[in-house]
C-alpha positions in Angstrom: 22.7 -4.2 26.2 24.0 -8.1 26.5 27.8 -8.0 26.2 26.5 -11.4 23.6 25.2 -8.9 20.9 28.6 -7.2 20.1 30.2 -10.1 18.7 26.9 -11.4 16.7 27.2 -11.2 12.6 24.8 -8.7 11.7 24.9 -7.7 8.3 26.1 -10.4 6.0 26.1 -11.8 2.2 24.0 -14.6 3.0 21.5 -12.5 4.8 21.2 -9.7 2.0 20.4 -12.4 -0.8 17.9 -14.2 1.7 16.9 -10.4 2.2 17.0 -9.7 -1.4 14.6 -13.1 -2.7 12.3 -12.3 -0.4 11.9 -8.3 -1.1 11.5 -9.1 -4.8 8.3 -12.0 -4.1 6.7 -9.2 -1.7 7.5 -6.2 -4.2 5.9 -8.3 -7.2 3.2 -9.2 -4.5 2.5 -5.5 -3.0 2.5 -4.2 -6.3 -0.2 -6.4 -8.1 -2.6 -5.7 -4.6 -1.7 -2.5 -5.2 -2.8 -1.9 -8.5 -5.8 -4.6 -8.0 -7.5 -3.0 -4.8 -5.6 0.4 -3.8 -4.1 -1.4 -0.6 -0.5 -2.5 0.4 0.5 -4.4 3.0 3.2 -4.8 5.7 5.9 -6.8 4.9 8.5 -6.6 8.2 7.0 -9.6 10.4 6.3 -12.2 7.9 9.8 -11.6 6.6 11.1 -12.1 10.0 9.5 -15.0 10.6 10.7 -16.4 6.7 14.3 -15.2 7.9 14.2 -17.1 10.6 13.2 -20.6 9.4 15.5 -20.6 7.0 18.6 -19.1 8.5 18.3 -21.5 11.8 19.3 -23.9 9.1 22.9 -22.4 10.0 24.5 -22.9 13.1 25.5 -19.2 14.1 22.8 -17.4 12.8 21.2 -14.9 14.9 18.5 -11.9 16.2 20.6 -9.3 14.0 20.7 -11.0 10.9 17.5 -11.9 11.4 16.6 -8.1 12.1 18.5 -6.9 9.1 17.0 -9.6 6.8 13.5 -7.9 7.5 14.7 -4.4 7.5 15.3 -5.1 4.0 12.5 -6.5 3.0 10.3 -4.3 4.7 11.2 -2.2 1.3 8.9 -4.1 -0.1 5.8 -3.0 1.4 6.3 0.3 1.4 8.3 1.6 -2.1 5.3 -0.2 -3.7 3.2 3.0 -2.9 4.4 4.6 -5.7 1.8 2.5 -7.5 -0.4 4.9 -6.2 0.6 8.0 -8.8 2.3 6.1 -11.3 -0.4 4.2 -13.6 -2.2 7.5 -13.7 0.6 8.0 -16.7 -0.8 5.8 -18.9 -4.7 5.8 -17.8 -4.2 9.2 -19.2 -2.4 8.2 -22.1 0.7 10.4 -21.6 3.0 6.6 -21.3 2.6 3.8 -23.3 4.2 1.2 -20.9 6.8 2.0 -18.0 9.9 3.3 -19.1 12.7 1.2 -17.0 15.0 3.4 -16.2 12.8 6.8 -15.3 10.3 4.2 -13.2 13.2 2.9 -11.6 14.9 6.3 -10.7 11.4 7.6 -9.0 11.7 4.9 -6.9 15.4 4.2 -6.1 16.0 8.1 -5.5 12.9 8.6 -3.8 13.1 5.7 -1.3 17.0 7.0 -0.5 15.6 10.6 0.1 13.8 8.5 2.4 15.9 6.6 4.3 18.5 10.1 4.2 15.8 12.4 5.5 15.2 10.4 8.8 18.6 9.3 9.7 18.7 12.1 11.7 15.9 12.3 13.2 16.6 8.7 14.7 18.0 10.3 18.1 15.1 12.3 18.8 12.2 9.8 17.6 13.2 5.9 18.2 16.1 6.3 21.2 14.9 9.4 23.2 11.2 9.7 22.6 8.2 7.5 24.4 6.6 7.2 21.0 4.5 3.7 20.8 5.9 2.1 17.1 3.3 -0.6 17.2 4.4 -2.0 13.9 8.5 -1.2 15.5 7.5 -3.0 18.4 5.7 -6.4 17.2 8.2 -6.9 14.7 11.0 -6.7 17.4 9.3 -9.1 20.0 8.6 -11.7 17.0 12.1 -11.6 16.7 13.2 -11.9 20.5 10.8 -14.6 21.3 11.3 -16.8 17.7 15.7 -16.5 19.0 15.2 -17.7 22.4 16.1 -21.7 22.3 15.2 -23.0 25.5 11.0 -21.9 24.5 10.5 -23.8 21.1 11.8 -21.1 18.9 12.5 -23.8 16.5 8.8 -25.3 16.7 7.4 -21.4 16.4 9.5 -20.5 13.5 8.8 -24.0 11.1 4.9 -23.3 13.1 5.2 -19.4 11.2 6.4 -20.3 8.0 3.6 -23.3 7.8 0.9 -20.6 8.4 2.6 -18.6 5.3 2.9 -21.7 3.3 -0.8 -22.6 4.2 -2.5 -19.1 3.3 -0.2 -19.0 0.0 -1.2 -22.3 -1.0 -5.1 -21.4 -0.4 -5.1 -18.4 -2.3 -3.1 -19.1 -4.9 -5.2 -22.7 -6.2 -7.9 -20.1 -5.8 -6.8 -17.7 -8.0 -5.4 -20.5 -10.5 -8.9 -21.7 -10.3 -10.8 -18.1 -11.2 -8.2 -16.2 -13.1 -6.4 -19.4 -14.9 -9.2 -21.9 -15.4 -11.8 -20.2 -15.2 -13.8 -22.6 -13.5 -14.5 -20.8 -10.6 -16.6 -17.1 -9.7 -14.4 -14.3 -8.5 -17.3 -12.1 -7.0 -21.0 -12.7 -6.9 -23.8 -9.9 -6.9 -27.8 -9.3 -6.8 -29.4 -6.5 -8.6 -32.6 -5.5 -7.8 -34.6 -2.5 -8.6 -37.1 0.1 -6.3 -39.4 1.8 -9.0 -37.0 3.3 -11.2 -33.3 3.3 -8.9 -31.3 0.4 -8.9 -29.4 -1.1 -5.8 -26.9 -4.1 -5.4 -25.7 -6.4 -3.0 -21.8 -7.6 -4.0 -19.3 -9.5 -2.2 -16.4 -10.2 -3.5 -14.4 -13.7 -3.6 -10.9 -12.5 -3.2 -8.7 -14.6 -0.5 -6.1 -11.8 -0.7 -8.9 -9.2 0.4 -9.7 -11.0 3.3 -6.4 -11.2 4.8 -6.2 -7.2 3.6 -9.1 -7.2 5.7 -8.1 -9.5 8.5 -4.9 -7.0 9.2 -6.9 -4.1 8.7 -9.3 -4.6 11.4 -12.4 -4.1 12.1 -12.8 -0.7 12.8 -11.3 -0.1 9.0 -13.9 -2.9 7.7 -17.2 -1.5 8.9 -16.2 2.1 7.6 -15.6 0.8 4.4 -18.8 -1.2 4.7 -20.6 2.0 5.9 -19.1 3.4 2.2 -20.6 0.7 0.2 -23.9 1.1 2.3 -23.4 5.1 1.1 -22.7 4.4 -2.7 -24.9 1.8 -3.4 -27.7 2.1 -0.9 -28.0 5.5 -1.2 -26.1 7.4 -4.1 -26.3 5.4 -6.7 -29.9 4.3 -6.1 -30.7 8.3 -6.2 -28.9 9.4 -9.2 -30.2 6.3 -11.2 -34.3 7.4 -10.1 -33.4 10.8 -11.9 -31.9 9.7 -15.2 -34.1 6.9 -17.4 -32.1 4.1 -18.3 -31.1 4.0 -22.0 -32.2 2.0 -24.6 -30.4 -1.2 -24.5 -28.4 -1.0 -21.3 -28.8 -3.5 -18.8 -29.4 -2.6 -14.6 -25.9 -3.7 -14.2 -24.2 -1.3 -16.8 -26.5 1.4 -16.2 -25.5 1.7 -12.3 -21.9 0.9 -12.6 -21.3 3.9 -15.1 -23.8 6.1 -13.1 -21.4 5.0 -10.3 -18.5 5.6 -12.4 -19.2 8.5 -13.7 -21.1 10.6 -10.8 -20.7 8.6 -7.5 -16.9 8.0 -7.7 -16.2 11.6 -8.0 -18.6 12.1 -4.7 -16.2 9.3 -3.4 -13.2 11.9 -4.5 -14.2 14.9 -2.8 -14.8 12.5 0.6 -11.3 11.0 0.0 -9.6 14.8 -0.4 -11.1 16.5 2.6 -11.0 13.5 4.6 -7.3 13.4 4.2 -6.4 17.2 4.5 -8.6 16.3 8.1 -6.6 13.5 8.9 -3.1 15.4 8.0 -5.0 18.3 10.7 -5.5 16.2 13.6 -1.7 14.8 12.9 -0.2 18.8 12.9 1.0 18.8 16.3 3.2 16.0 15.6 4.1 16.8 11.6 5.4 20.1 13.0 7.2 18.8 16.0 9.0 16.3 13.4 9.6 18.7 11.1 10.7 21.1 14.0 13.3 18.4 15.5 14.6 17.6 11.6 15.2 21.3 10.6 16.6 21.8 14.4 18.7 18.6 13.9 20.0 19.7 9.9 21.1 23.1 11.9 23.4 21.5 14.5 24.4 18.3 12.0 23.5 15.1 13.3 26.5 14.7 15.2 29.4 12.0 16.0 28.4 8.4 15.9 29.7 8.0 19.5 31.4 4.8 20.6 28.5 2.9 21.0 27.7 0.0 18.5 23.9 0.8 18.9 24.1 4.5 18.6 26.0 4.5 15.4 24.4 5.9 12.0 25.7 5.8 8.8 28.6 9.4 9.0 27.3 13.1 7.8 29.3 13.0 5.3 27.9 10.3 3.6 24.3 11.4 3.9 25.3 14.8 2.4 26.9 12.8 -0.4 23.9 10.6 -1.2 21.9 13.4 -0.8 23.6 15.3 -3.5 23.9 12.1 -5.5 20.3 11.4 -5.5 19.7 15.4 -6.4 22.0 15.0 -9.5 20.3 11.7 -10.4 16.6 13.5 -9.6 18.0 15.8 -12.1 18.6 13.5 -14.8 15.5 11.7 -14.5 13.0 15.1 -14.7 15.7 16.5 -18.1 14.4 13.1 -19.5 11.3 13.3 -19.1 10.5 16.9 -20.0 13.0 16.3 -23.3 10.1 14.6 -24.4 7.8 17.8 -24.1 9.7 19.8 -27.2 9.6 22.9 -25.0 12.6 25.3 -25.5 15.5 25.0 -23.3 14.9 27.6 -21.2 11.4 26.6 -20.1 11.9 22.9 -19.6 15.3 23.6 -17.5 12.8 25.3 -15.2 10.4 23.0 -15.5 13.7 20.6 -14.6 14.9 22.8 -11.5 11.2 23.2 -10.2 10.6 19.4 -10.0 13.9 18.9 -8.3 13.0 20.9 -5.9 9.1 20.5 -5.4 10.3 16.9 -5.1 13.4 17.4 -2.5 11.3 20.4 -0.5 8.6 18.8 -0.1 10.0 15.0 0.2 12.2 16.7 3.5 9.0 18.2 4.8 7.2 15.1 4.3 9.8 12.7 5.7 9.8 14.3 9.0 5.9 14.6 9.2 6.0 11.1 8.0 8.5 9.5 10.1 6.6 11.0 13.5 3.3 9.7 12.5 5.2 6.4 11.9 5.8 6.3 15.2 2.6 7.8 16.5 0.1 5.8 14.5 1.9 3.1 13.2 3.4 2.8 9.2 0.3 0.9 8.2 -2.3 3.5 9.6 -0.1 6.1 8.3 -2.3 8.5 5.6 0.3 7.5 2.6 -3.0 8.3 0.5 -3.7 12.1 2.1 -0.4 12.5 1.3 -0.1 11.9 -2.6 -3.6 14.1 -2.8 -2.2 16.9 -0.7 1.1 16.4 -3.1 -0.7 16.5 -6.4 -2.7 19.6 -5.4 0.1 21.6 -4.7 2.5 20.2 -7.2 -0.6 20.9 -9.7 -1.5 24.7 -8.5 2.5 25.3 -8.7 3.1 24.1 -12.2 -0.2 25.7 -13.1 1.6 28.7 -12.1 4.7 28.5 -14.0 2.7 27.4 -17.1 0.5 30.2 -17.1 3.5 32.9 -16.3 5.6 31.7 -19.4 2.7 30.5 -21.6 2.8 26.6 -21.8 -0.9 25.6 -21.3 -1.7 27.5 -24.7 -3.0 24.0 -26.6 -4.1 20.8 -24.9 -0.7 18.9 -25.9 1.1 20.6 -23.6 -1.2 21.2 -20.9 -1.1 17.4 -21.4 2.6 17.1 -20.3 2.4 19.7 -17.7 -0.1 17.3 -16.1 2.0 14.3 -16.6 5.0 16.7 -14.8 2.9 16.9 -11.6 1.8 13.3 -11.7 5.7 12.4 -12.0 6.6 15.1 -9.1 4.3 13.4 -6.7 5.5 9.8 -7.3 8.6 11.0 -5.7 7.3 12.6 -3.1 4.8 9.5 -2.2 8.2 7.5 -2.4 10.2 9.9 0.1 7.1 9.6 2.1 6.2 5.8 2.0 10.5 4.5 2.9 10.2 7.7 5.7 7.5 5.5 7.6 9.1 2.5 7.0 12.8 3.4 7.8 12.0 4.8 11.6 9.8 1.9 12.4 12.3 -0.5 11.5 14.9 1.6 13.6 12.8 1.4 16.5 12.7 -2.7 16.0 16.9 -2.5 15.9 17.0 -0.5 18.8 14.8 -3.1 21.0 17.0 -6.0 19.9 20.8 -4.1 20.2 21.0 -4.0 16.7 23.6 -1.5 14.7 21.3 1.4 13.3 24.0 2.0 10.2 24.0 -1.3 8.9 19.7 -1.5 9.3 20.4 2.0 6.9 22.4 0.4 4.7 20.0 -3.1 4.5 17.0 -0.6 4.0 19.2 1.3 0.8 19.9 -2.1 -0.7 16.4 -2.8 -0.2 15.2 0.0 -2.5 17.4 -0.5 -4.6 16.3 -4.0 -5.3 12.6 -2.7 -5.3 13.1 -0.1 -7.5 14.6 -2.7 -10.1 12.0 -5.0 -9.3 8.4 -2.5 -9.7 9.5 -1.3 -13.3 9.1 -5.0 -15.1 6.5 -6.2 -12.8 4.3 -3.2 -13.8 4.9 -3.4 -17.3 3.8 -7.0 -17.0 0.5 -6.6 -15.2 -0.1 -3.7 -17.4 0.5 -5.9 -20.3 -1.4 -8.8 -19.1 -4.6 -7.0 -17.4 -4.5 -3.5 -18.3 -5.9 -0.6 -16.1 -9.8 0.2 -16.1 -9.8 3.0 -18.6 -6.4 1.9 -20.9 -5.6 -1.5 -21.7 -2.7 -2.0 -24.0 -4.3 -3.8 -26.9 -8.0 -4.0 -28.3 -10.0 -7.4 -27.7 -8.7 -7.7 -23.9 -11.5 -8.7 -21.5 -12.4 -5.0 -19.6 -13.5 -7.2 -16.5 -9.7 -8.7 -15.9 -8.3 -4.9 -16.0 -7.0 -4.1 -12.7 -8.7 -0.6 -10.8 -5.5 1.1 -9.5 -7.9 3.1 -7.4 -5.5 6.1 -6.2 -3.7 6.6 -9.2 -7.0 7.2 -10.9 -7.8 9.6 -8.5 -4.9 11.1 -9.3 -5.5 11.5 -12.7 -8.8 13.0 -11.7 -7.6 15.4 -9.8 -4.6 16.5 -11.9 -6.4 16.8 -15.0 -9.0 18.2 -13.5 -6.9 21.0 -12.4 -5.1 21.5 -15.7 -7.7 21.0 -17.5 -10.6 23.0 -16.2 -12.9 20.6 -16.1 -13.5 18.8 -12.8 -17.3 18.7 -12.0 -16.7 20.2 -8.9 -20.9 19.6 -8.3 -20.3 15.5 -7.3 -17.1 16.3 -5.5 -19.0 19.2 -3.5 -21.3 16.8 -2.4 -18.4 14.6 -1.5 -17.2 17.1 0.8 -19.7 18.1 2.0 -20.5 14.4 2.9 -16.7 14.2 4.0 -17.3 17.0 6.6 -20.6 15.4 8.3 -18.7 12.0 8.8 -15.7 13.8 10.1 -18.1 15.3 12.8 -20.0 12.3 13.5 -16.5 10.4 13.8 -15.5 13.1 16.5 -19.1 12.8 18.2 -18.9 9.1 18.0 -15.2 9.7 20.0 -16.4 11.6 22.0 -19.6 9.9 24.0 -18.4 6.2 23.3 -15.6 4.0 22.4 -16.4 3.4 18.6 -14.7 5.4 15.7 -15.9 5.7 12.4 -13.0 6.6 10.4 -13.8 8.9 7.5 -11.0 8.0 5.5 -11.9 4.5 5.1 -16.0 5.2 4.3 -13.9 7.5 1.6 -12.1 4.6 0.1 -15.0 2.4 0.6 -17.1 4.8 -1.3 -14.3 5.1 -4.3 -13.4 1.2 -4.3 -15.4 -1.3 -6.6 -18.0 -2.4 -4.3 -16.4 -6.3 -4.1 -13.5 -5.2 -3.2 -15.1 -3.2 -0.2 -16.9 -6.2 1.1 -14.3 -8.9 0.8 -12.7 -6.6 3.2 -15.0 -6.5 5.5 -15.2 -10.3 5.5 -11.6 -10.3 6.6 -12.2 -7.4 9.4 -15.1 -9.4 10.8 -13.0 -12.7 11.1 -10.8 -10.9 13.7 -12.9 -9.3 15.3 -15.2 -12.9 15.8 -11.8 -14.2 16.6 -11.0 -11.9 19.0 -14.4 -11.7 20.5 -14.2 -15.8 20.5 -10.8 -15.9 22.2 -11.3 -14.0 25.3 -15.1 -15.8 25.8 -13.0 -18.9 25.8 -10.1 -17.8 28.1 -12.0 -14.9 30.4 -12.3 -17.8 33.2 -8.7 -18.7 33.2 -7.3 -15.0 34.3 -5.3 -12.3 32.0 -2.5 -13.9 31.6 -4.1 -16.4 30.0 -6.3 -13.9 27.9 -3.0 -12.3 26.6 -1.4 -15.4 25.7 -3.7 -16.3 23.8 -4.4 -13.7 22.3 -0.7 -13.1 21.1 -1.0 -16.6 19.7 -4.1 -16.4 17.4 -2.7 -12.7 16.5 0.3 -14.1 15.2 -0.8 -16.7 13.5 -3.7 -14.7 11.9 -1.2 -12.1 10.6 1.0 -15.0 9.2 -2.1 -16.8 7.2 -3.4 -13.3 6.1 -0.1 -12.4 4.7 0.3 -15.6 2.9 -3.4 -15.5 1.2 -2.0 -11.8 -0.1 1.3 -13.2 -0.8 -0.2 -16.7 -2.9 -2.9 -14.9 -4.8 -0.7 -12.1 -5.5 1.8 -14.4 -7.1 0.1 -16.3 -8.8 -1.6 -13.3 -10.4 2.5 -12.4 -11.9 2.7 -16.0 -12.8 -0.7 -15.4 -15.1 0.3 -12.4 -16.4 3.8 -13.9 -17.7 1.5 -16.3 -19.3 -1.0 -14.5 -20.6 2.0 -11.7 -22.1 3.4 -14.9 -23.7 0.0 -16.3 -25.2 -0.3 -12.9 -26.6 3.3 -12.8 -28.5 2.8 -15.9 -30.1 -0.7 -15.1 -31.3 -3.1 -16.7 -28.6 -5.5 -15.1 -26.5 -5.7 -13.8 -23.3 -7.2 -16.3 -21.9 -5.1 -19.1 -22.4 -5.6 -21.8 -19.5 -9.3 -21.2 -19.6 -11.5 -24.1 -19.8 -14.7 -23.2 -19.3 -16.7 -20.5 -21.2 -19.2 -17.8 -20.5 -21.5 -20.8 -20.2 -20.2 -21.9 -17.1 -20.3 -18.6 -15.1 -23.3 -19.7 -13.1 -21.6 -23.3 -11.8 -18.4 -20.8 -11.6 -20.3 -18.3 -9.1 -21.2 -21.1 -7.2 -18.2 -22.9 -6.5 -16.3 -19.6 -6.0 -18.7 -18.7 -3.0 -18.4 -22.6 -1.5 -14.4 -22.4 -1.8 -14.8 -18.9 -0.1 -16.6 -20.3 2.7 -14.8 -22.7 3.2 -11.4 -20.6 3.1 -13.4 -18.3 6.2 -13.5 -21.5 7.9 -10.4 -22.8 7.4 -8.9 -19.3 8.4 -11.0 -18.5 11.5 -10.5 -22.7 12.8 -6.9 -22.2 12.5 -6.3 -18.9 14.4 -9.0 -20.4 16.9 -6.8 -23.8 17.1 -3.4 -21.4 17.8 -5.5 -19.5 20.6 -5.7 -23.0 22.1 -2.1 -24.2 22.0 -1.0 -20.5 22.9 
C-alpha cells in the first residue's frame, strides 16, 4: 500500500453532500426506469467520474474521497429494487399512495441488513478470495487512472462528465419533446394480420432504453429479442387464430389483451422457472457464501487489526444496528398489520413472523447474494429470481399460518394476508439488492487502499438518503402516470401509465397463491417453454461460444414489446461498436486493440448512463407538473401542443430523432476509440 494513502482525507462533509446530491438524482432516476421498463442501472462509475470533475475543483481532493463519494451513491442503483415488489400494493388496491414512513422503513432497514449481513463476509470474499468483481474492478481502475496527473486526468474527467452531460441533454429534449409537447412519437408499430391471427412489428423510441441496452449487451439484447420473436410471432398470433375477435375491437386491442391476459402469464411461468434455474447453477457459490457467513457469525468477525485497510466498522456496533433495525422491522410490520383489525394475538404473530421471514431469509440471501456479486457481477446478479423465490415462500408460509388460525375465511383478509407477503419480500429484495452492492464496492476500496469502515458508513448514509428519497418520488410518478392496471384518478391517459413489470408479476403470483386462482394452464406452458430454452441455452454452451440466456427471453416475453426492442437497439450498438473497433485497430497489435477498446467502453457507458439519467429526470420533472396541473384543476396533459391529430407527423419525427440519436451515440464512442 503507498505510505501517500494514509494521510489522504477520505471520508469528509464536502464529499457526503456531493455524495448525497448525486444519490438523490440517480434514486429519482433508477426509480422512474424502474417502474417504466422493469430495469435498473449501475450507478458506481458514472458517479465516480461526476465525483471527480467536481471535487478536482479543490486542491487536495483525492482517490478516497473520490471512492467514498461513489460508494455512496452506488445506493442509488441498487435500493431502487424495491420498486420491484412495492407498486404491486396499489395495482392490487391494498394502498392508495405510498405511506412515507412504512416505504421509507422497507428501504432504510432493509438496505442496513444489507450492508450489516456482508461486513463480515468482507475477509473471506473481497481480501482473501480470487473472485473476478467486474463491476468492483472497473469502478476502481476509473478511479486510479482519472487521479493520476502526469496522464490527462484532468482532460478525462471534464471528457467523462461531457459524455454524461451529452447523453442527458439528448434524452431529456427527447422526452420533453414526446411526453411534454407532445410533438413527437414515443414508439412506432405495424399490425398486420395472417387469416385470422394477428402479428406486430414494434420498436420502441426510448433513448433511456437504448443506453439500458447499450450496458446490457448484446448477449442480453438478442434474448430478449428472441422473446418478442416468441410472444408476438408465435404466441400471440396462435391464441388470437382460436378466439374471433369481438365486435368492435380493433387488431391492436384485441392482441394486446390476448397478450395481456394469456401470453404474459406464459411469460410468468418462463420468468419463475428460469430464475429457480438460475439460482441452481449459482448453488455452489450461494452455499459456500452462506457457509463462510454462518462460519464467520460463529467465531465473530474478529479485531479490526492495525491496518487502515483491514478495518471494519467494530462487532459491536453491527450487533447494535442489527438489533436496532430488528426493533425498527418491528414497528413497521405492527403498523402495517394494525390496519388488518385482526385480534392481538394473531397479528403479533403475523408481526413476529415477518420479522423473521424478513431477517432469516434477508441473512441467507445476503450471503448468497454477496458471492454472486462477486462471481457474476451486481448487475448480472438474478435480483429478479430472488423476489419470485421470496414471494413464493413468504406466500406458502403465510398461507400456512392463515389457514392454521383461520384468517383467509372472507376475501378481505385474504386480501391483507397477500399484501403481508408482498411487504415481507420488499425487505428481503432490499437486504438482497445493498448485499450486491456493498461487497462490490468493498472490492473497489480495497484496490485503491481505501478504509473499508468508512466505505460502510458512506454506503449506510447512502440508504438512508435513498430511502427518504424513493417514498416521494413514487408517490409522485404514481400520481402523475399511474401503474397499468390502477391509476389514481379517472380521465388519466391509460397509455402514459407506467408497466412496473416485476411488481405486477408479483401481484400475479401472490394473489394467485392466496387466492386460488392462478391459471396455472398459460404458466404451464411457460414452464414448460422455460425448461426447453434452459436446455437449448446449455446445448448452445456446450458446442459453441453463444448463450442464450433464458432469463432475458423471460423478461423479453413479459415486457411490452417496445420496450424489448429499444433494448435491443442499444445491445446491437455495442456490439457494432465493438465489432467496428477491433476491424479498425486489428493491424496495429493488442495493445492497441485494448486501448481502444477501454476508450469507446468508457465513453459508451458514460453516454448510456446519461440518456437513462436525462430522460429519467425529466420524466420527475413532468410528473411535478402534471401533479400540479392536476391540483389546480388542469389536465394531465398540460404542455401539450399538439393533439391526437398530430400522431402521424409525431411517429415520424420520433423515429428520425431516434436515428439520429443511434448515430450520434455509435459516432461518438467510434470517435473515443480513435483518440484512445
Amino acid at each position: 500500500m503507498p505510505e501517500t494513502h494514509a494521510s489522504l482525507k477520505e471520508l469528509t462533509l464536502r464529499g457526503v453532500v456531493l455524495g448525497a446530491l448525486i444519490t438523490l438524482v440517480f434514486t429519482a432516476s433508477n426509480v422512474y426506469l424502474g417502474l417504466k421498463v422493469g430495469l435498473t442501472f449501475a450507478s458506481s462509475i458514472p458517479a465516480a467520474v461526476i465525483s471527480m470533475a467536481v471535487l478536482r475543483m479543490f486542491r487536495d481532493s483525492n482517490v478516497l474521497e473520490n471512492n467514498i463519494v461513489q460508494t455512496q451513491a452506488s445506493a442509488a442503483g441498487t435500493l431502487s429494487a424495491v420498486i420491484f415488489v412495492l407498486p404491486a400494493l396499489l395495482m392490487m388496491g391494498y394502498w392508495t399512495g405510498f405511506p412515507l414512513l412504512q416505504t421509507a422503513m422497507i428501504c432504510a432497514c432493509g438496505g442496513i441488513l444489507g450492508v450489516v449481513f456482508t461486513v463480515p463476509l468482507r475477509r473471506a470474499l473481497v481480501v482473501n478470495s480470487d473472485l473476478p468483481y467486474p463491476e468492483g474492478v472497473a469502478a476502481a481502475e476509473i478511479l486510479k487512472v482519472g487521479q493520476n496527473p502526469g496522464d490527462g486526468a484532468a482532460t478525462r474527467q471534464a471528457g467523462g462528465l461531457r459524455d454524461i452531460v451529452a447523453g442527458g441533454v439528448l434524452a431529456g429534449g427527447f422526452s420533453l419533446m414526446t411526453s411534454g409537447l407532445r410533438i413527437a412519437g414515443d414508439s412506432v408499430g405495424y399490425w398486420f394480420t395472417a387469416g385470422r391471427a394477428v402479428f406486430q412489428l414494434p420498436l420502441g423510441l426510448s433513448f433511456a432504453l437504448v443506453g439500458a441496452g447499450y450496458l446490457v449487451g448484446i448477449v442480453g439484447g438478442v434474448a430478449m429479442l428472441l422473446g418478442v420473436v416468441l410472444s408476438w410471432g408465435v404466441a400471440v398470433p396462435w391464441l388470437t387464430s382460436l378466439a374471433p375477435m369481438p365486435d368492435g375491437a380493433n387488431l391492436s386491442s384485441f392482441a394486446t389483451g390476448i397478450w395481456v391476459s394469456k401470453v404474459r402469464l406464459i411469460g410468468a411461468g418462463m420468468i419463475a422457472v428460469a430464475a429457480v434455474w438460475t439460482l441452481l447453477t449459482l448453488i455452489k457459490p450461494m452455499i459456500e457464501g452462506m457457509r463462510i457467513s454462518l462460519s464467520v457469525l460463529k467465531r465473530g468477525s474478529g479485531a479490526s487489526g492495525q491496518d487502515r485497510t483491514d478495518a471494519d466498522l467494530p462487532p459491536g456496533l453491527l450487533l447494535k444496528l442489527t438489533l436496532f433495525m430488528i426493533l425498527l422491522l418491528g414497528a413497521t410490520f405492527q403498523s402495517f398489520v394494525a390496519d388488518s383489525g385482526l385480534p392481538a394475538l394473531a397479528a403479533w404473530t403475523l408481526v413476529v413472523t415477518g420479522v423473521l421471514l424478513a431477517f432469516v431469509f434477508g441473512f441467507l440471501v445476503a450471503a448468497a447474494c454477496g458471492y454472486m456479486a462477486g462471481l457474476v457481477g451486481s448487475s448480472a446478479s438474478p435480483i429478479s429470481g430472488i423476489a419470485v423465490i421470496a414471494i413464493l415462500a413468504s406466500s406458502m408460509i403465510f398461507i400456512g399460518i392463515g389457514q392454521t388460525q383461520d384468517l383467509l375465511g372472507n376475501p378481505e383478509s385474504v386480501r391483507f394476508m397477500t399484501a403481508l407477503a408482498l411487504f415481507c419480500t420488499s425487505v428481503v429484495v432490499a437486504v438482497a439488492a445493498i448485499s450486491n452492492d456493498n461487497l462490490q464496492d468493498l472490492k473497489t476500496g480495497w484496490l485503491v487502499h481505501a478504509t473499508p469502515w468508512r466505505q460502510q458508513t458512506a454506503l449506510i448514509i447512502g440508504c438512508v438518503i435513498g430511502a427518504v428519497t424513493i417514498p416521494p418520488v413514487l408517490e409522485l410518478l404514481y400520481e402523475a402516470y399511474g401503474f397499468i392496471g390502477s391509476l389514481p384518478r379517472e380521465g388519466m391517459d391509460p397509455t402514459q401509465a407506467l408497466a412496473a413489470p416485476q411488481a405486477s408479476l408479483m401481484i400475479t403470483i401472490a394473489q394467485g397463491l392466496f387466492s386460488h386462482t392462478l391459471d396455472w394452464t398459460y404458466i404451464r406452458i411457460g414452464v414448460l417453454v422455460g425448461a426447453a430454452l434452459i436446455v437449448f441455452d446449455w446445448v448452445l454452451g456446450r458446442f459453441t461460444r453463444f448463450r442464450v440466456p433464458p432469463l432475458a427471453v423471460a423478461m423479453g416475453v413479459y415486457l411490452p414489446p417496445t420496450v424489448a426492442t429499444a433494448l435491443f437497439v442499444g445491445a446491437l450498438i455495442s456490439w457494432f461498436v465493438r465489432i467496428r473497433i477491433r476491424a479498425r485497430t486489428v493491424a496495429q497489435g493488442p495493445g492497441r486493440v485494448q486501448a481502444a477498446e477501454q476508450a469507446s467502453e468508457r465513453t459508451g457507458t458514460l453516454f448510456a448512463s446519461g440518456l437513462i439519467v436525462g430522460e429519467s429526470l425529466v420524466g420527475v420533472v413532468l410528473a411535478i407538473v402534471i401533479v400540479g396541473s392536476m391540483a389546480s384543476g388542469g389536465g394531465d396533459a398540460p404542455l401539450a401542443v399538439a393533439g391526437p391529430g398530430f400522431a402521424p407527423i409525431a411517429t415520424g419525427i420520433g423515429l428520425l430523432a431516434f436515428l439520429l440519436m443511434c448515430i450520434v451515440f455509435v459516432r461518438r464512442v467510434l470517435g473515443a476509440a480513435r483518440s484512445g
